[in-house]
Each structure stands twice: as C-alpha cells, then as structure tokens.
N, C-alpha and C positions, 0 to 999 in steps of 0.2 A: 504493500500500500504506500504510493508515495504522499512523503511528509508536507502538509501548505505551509508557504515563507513563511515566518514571525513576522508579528507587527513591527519589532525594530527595523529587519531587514526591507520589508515593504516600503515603513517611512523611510528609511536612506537612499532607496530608489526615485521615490516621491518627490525628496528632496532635489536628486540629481536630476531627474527629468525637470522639472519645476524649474531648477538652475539655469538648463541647457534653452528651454522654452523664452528668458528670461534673457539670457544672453542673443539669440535667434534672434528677438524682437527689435533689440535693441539694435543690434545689427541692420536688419531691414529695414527701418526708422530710419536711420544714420545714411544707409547708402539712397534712397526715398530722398530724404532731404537733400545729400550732397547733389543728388541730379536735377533736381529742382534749383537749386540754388547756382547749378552749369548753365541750365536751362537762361533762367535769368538773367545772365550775364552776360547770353547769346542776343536774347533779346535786347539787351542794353546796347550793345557794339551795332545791333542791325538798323536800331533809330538813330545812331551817332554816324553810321556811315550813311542813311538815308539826311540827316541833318546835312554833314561834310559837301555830300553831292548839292544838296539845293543851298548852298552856303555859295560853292564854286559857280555856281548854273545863273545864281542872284542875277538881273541889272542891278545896278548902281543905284537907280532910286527905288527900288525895294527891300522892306525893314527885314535885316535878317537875323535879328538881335535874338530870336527863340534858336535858333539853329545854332549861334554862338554859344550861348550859354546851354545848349545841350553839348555842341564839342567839348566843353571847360567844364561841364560838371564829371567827368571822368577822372578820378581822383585815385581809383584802385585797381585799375584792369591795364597792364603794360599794353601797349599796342606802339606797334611800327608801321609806318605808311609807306611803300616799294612804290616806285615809276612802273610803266609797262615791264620793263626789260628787268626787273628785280633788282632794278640799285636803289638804296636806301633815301628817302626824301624826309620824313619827319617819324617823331619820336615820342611818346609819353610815359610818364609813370616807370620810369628806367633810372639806374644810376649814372646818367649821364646828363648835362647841361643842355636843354633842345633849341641856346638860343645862336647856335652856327648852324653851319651846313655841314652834312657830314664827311665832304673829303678834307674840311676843315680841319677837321679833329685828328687830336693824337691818334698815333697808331695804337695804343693800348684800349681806347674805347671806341674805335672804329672798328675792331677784332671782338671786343664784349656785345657791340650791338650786333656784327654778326651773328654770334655763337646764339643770341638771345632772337632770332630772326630765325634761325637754324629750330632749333625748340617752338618756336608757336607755329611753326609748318606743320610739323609732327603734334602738335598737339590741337590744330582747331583749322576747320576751310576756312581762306582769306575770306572776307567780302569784298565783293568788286564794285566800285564807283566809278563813273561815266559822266564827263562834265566839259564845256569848250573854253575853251582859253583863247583869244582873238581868234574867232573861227578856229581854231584846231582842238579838232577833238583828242582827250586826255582820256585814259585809264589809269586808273590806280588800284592797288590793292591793301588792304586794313590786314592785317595780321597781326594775333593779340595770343594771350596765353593766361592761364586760369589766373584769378588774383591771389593776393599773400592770403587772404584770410580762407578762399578753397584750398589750398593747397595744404592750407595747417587743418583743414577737416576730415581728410583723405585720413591722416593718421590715428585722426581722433577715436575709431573703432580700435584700433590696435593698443592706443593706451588704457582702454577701457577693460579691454581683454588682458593684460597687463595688470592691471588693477586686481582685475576678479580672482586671475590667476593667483596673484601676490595674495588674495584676501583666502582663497579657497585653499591655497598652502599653509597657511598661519593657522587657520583651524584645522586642519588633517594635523596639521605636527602635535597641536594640542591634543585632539580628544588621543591622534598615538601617543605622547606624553603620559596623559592621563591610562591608556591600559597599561601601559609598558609598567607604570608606576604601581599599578592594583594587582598585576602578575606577580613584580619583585614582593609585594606585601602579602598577597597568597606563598611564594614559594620561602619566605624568610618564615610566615606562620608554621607551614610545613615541615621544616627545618629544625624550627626550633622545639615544635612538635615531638618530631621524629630522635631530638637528639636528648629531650625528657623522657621518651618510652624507652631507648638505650640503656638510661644510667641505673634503672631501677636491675635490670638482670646483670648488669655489668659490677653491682655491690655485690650480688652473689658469686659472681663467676669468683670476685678475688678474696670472697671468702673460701668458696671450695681450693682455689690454688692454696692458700693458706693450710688447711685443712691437708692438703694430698703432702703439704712438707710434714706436717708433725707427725704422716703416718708412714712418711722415710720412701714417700716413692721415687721413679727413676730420677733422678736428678735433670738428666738432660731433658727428659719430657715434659717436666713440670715448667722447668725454664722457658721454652719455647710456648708452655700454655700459657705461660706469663708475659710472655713477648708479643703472644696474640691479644691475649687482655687488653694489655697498655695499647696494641695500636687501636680499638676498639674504644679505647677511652680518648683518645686523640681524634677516631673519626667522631665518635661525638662531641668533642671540644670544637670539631671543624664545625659542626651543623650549627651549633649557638652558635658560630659565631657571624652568619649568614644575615645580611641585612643591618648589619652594623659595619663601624668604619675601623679596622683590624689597628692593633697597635703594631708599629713594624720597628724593630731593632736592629742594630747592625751584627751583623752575621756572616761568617765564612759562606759566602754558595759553593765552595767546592766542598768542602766538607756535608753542606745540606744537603749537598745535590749526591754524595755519594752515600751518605746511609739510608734515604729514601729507594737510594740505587740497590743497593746490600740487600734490603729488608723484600723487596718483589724477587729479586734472582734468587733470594734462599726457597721460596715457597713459587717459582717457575718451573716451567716442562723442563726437562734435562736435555731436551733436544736444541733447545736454543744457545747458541754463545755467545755469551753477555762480556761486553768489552768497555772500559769507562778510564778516560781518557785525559790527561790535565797536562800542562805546561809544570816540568819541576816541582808539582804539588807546593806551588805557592799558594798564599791564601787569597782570597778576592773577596772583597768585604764590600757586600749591597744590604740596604736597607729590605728587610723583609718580616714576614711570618712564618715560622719556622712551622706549624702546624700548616698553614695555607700552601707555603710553598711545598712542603712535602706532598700534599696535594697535587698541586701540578705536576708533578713529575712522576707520581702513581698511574696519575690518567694517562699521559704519554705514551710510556712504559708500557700499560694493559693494552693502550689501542695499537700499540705496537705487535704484542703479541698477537691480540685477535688478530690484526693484518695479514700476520703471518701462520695463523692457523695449528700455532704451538710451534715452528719447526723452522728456523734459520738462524740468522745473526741479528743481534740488536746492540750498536755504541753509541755511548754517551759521551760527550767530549765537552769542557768546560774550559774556556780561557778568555782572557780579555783583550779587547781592542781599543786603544787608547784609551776612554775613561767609561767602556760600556764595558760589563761582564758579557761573556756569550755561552750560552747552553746550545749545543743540538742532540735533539734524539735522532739516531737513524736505523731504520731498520731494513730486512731485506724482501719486505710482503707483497701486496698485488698490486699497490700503489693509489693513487688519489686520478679522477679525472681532472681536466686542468678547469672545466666548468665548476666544477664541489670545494675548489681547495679555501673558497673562501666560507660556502655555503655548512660547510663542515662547523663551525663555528656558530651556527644561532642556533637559539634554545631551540630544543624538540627535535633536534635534525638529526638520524641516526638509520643507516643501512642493517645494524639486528635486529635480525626477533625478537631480542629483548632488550629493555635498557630505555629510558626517558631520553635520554638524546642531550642532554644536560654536561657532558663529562667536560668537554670540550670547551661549552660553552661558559662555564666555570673557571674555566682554567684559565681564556680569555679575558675573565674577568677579572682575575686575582690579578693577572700579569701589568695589564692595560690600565683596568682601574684606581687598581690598590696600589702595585708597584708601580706605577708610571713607567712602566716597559712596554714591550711590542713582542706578540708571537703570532708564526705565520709558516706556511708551506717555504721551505727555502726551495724544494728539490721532490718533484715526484715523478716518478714515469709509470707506465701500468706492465704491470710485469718484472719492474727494476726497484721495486722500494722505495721510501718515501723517509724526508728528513724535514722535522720541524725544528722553526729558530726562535732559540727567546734570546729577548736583549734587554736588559737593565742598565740601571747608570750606575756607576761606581760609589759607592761612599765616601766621602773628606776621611 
C-alpha cells in the first residue's frame, strides 16, 4: 500500500510551487512592461522624426515652434542623424559636444560616435525623413538606441532573481542549521544515554576481575580481562563526552598514536601485518584528547581491516612537516571510489550490513572540529589500497 506525502512534505512543495508561480509573474510583468516601455520610445522617435521632417519641409512664414520643441524635448533616447550615404550629420543625448560638425571633431569622439552608430543599427530600424533643401531633395536617417533608464530595466529581473536566490539560501542554510543542530542534540542525548547504561555492568565487570584475583586465577587472563575492562570504560568516557567541547592537553601523538596502535593489533586477524612507522621515535607534541584521539585511530584501523576483509598489510607512519604532525593509515584493501572518498565522511554513510555509518564521520569531527586538523583520502585506487591523512599543528 503506498504511503500519502505528510502535510510537512506537501507544504514545502506548496511553498516551492507558490515561490516558482511568484517569481514567473514577476518575470512576465517585468518583460510586459520592458516592451511597452521599447514600444514607447518607438513611438516617441516616430513623432520626433515626423516633427524633424515638417520642421525641414516648413516655409519660412510658417510657425514651427510645436515641431521645435518636440525635437528639444528628447532628453533621454541617444539618437544620430546619417546623410543618405551614412556619414554622420547630427547628434543627441551622447557624450559628445553637438555644437561642431562632425569631421570637426577629434579623432577620439568621431571613433565613439561611430562605435555608438554601429550599436543603434543593430539595435533599432533607422526612421527615414524626406525633406527639400533649395529644391533638392534630402534623405536622412534617425538612428537611436534604447535609453539609460531601458537598459538599466533589462537587468532589473536578474537582480531580483539574485535577490530571491540570496533570500531563498539564507533560509535553507537556516532551517539546515536548525536540523543539523536537533541531530547533534539527539545523537549527544544518545550518547550520553548509551554511555550511563555502560557504566552500570562495567562496576561489575571490575568487580568480578577483582574477585577472579583473590581466587588466584590465570594471571595473564585476568590481565587482559582487565585491559578489556579499562578500554570499555574509556569507550564510555568517549560517549559522555559527545556534544561537549573536549579538554585537549599537550600530548606525544607518537606515543598516542602507537598504543591505540598496540591495543587493535593484539586482538586483530593474525593474517594481517601491522607495520607502525616514526622518524627516530622523537616525540611530537599536539594538542589533543587522549581518549578522542585514541578514537580516531580505532576507526581507521577497523575500516582498514574491514577493507581488507581480515587479510593483508596495514602501516601507520607518524612524523612531522615543518610545524604540522602527520599521521597516515594505509592499508592494502579494495580501495575507495574517487566519487565516495569524500562522501565517506557524512553521518549515516556506510557500505555494511551493519554499522550507523557514524565511525568516520566522528573521527572527522574530532580531527577538524576539536583538533583544528584536517583528515582526508590522500591515496586510493580500487584494487591497490587506500591511505588516509591526518594533519594537526604542532604545539609551542
């Protein structure tokens, strides 16, 4: 039976259509009016050249004072006047002076009124005027191009949509803000949840260890239940401490980085060969969480193994480049596609059957967040293994 939308999902449709309907309008309004507003303007040049002509045409004692002050009310529409032959005669509404002639003129604005004569061909049909001059008849042609205030209209949909865009990103970032934020506060509740139901079997557990010494069992058995314990009480220590801001101390990371190393190779397949790798085993001292960072390099480590399906080589190599530490894990598994190697990284993302998809995306966050590092695919091929890079700053 299939499921009908939810009302949320419905209204944010409603919304989007509503939006999209709203912008359409707008648009069609806008280009409606810019062609009315051409229209207009056509009009306006067709009585100024119908004026011009019975201005030229006048006798001498006929008042042509309306046709004047329709040429002179032209205040915003450029227009150039061509002879028959297309040489330039007059000029208006241009950045040039209209009271010479134009071979008069510099060569600098005799080339501008070109280039501006070039453009209103391409952008509008001349209108033709017909008029005698001592008996000889004259043609001329009006050639004009859209005004400053059409031209700044043309754009005006594009800022508008510019607008909407800028306003329709500002709220998407918000209400994802706002889940991103109700996620982190479910998974910190979870967390911390998870890391109260722990502690309670975790008092027992280190009372039976307790208990199996006074009753003199194996010594090395017990050690190692004990060594399970304690990391057991450290993953819990990790879970409180999710959704808070960690305290971070200065620390050897070659040292962290090798007992979190130690601790997965002792309880790993025996088929894999674990190789862990330092410059002179000097120390390199970054600022961190000795429980979080042990974390990060758990997850590594495991997705390393799962990659590999129990059975190759995996090295870990720690050394520093000028004032950053560098960790990489590398192992010899089936590799990352070069589409995933980032996708690998957000919450819930995960190719097993089992598993929240979380390991990753944690680790991302301890690195980036907390330590003000960077980790990231350095090196994958499919079939050739895969190497992940972390980088931290060094300590003073």
């Amino acid at each position: 039976m299939n499921r009908l939308p939810s009302s949320k999902t419905l209204m944010k449709w409603a919304l989007i259509l509503a939006s999209f309907l709203i912008v359409a309008s707008i648009l069609w309004n806008t280009n409606q009016f810019f062609r009315k507003f051409k229209n207009e303007e056509r009009l306006k040049m067709e009585v100024l050249a119908t004026a011009y002509e019975n201005f030229n045409n006048a006798d001498l004692d006929i008042d042509v004072s309306l046709e004047e002050k329709i040429i002179q009310s032209n205040k915003s529409i450029p227009m150039i006047i061509t002879f028959e032959n297309g040489d330039i005669n007059r000029w208006a509404n241009l950045d040039v002076e209209n009271n010479m002639r134009f071979t008069a003129l510099p060569v600098d604005d005799r080339l501008y009124l070109s280039r501006q004569l070039q453009i209103m061909m391409e952008e509008n049909e001349p209108l033709v005027v017909n008029f005698k001059l001592d008996n000889v008849n004259i043609t001329e042609k009006i050639y004009y191009r859209d005004s400053d205030l059409l031209n700044k209209l043309q754009y005006y949909p594009l800022g508008l949509l510019l607008i909407l865009f800028l306003f329709g990103t500002i709220i998407y970032l918000a209400f994802k803000s706002n889940k991103i934020a109700d996620q982190n506060r479910l998974w910190a509740g979870m967390a911390k949840e998870t890391a109260h139901q722990i502690g309670t079997p975790l008092s027992s557990l280190l009372g039976w260890v307790a208990l199996l010494r006074m009753e003199d069992a194996n010594e090395e058995t017990v050690s190692e239940i004990e060594k399970d314990v304690s990391r057991l009480n450290t993953i819990a220590d990790r879970f409180s401490k999710i959704g808070s801001v960690p305290k971070l101390t200065r620390h050897d990371v070659v040292e962290e980085t090798r007992i979190a190393f130690d601790y997965i190779r002792s309880r790993s397949f025996k088929q894999i060969d674990f190789e862990f790798n330092t410059l002179n085993d000097k120390p390199i001292y970054v600022d961190l969480n000795p429980q979080l960072y042990s974390w990060v390099i758990e997850n590594l480590v495991k997705n390393a193994i799962d990659a590999m399906s129990g059975k190759g080589s995996l090295e870990i190599s720690v050394f520093q480049e000028n004032n950053t530490a560098v960790i990489t894990v590398t192992d010899s598994g089936k590799g990352i596609p070069k589409r995933l190697q980032k996708k690998i990284f957000e919450p819930g993302y995960t190719t097993k059957k089992r598993g929240w998809g979380l390991g990753l995306s944690l680790t991302k966050r301890i690195i980036e967040d907390y330590n003000k590092g960077k980790i990231f695919v350095k090196r994958s091929e499919i079939g050739g293994g895969t190497t992940f890079m972390i980088q931290m700053k060094v300590s003073e």
